[in-house]
C-alpha positions in Angstrom: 0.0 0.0 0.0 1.3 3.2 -0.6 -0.3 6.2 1.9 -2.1 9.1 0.7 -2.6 12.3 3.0 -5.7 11.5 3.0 -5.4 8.3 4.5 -2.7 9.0 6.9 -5.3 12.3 8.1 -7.7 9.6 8.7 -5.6 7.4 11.0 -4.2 10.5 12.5 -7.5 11.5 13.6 -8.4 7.6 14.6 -5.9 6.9 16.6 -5.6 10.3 18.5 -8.9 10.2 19.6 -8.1 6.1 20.5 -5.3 6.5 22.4 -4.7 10.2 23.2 -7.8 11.0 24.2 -8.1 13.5 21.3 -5.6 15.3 23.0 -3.4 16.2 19.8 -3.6 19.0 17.9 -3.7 18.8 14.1 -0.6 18.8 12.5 0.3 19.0 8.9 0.7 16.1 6.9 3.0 15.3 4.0 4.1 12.4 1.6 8.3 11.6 1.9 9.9 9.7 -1.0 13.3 9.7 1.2 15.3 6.6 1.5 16.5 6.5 5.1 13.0 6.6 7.1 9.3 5.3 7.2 8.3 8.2 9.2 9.2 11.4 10.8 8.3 14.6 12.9 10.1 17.6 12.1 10.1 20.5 14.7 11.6 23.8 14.9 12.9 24.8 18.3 12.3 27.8 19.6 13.6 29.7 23.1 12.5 33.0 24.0 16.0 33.8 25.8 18.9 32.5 26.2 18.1 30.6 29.6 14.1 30.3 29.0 12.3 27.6 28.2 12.2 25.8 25.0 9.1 25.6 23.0 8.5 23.3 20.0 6.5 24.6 16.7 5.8 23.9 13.3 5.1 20.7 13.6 5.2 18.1 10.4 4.1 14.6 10.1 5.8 13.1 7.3 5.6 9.4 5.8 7.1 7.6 3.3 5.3 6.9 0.1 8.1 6.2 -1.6 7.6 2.4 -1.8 4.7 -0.2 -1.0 4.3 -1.2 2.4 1.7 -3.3 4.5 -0.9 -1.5 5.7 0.1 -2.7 9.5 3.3 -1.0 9.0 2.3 3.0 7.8 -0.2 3.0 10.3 2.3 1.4 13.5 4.9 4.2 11.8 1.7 6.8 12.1 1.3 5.7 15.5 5.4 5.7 16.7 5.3 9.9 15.0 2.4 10.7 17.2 4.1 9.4 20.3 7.1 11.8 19.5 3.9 14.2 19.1 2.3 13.6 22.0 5.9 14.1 23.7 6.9 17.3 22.2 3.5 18.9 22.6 3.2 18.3 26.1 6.3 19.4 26.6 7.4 16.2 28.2 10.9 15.6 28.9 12.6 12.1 27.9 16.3 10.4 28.6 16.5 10.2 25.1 14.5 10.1 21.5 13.2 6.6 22.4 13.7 7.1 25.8 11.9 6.0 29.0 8.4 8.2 28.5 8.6 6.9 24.8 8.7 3.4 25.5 6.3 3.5 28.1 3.4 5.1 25.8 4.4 2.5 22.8 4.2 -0.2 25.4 0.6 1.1 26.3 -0.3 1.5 22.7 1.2 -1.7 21.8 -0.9 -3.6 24.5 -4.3 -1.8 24.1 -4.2 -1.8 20.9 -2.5 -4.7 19.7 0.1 -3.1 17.7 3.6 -3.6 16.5 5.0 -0.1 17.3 8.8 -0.3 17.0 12.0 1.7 17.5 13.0 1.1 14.4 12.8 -0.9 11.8 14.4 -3.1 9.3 13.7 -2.9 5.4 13.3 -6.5 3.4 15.8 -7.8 0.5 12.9 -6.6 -1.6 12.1 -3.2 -0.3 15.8 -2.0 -0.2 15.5 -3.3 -4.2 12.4 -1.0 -4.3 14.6 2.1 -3.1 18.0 1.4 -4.6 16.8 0.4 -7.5 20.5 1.6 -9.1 21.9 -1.1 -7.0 19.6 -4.0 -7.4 21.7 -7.3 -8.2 20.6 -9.5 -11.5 
């Protein structure tokens, strides 16, 4: 399957209201045809002073259409994005990117939900041959 924004807008808004409580505000959307990631949230940080606090803005949700992919997998890559969401927005602090807080709410989602959520993941024989194709071997 390869995702549209529509589709990924229609998870988005399916599983915030599942398993944040509708708690996350919209964020835009947008196709990737990158080689190096299923998904991703991209953030500007922003701090008023030099000491002050730093605040997170302009948000993006972006996921890779750049090759076909189970169903199961763009929407557990939708899902791992809207926990790094859920963090930023809140302004939650973590030990890391995948961190304590973020294991902790994939474990949650994983188990209520009775999905796949990983910290990474690793692409097939056949869908590195779908994004190299320079490099394929005959």
């Amino acid at each position: 399957m390869q995702p549209t924004v529509s589709y990924i807008q229609s998870r988005f808004d399916e599983f915030n209201a599942r398993f944040f409580s509708g708690a996350l505000p919209p964020v835009p959307i947008k196709l990737s045809h990158a080689r190096t990631f299923l998904g991703k949230l991209t953030f500007t940080k922003h701090r008023s002073w030099l000491f002050g606090p730093t605040r997170y803005e302009n948000f993006v949700l972006r996921i890779n259409a750049r090759i076909d992919l189970p169903e199961s997998l763009i929407e557990d890559t939708i899902l791992h994005e809207m926990i790094h969401y859920y963090i930023a927005v809140n302004q939650l602090r973590d030990t890391s990117a995948h961190g304590r807080l973020f294991r902790l709410e994939m474990k949650r989602i994983n188990t209520e939900g009775n999905r796949h959520i990983t910290i990474s993941y690793r692409f097939t024989p056949e869908q590195l041959a779908a994004l190299y194709p320079e490099k394929a071997l005959f």
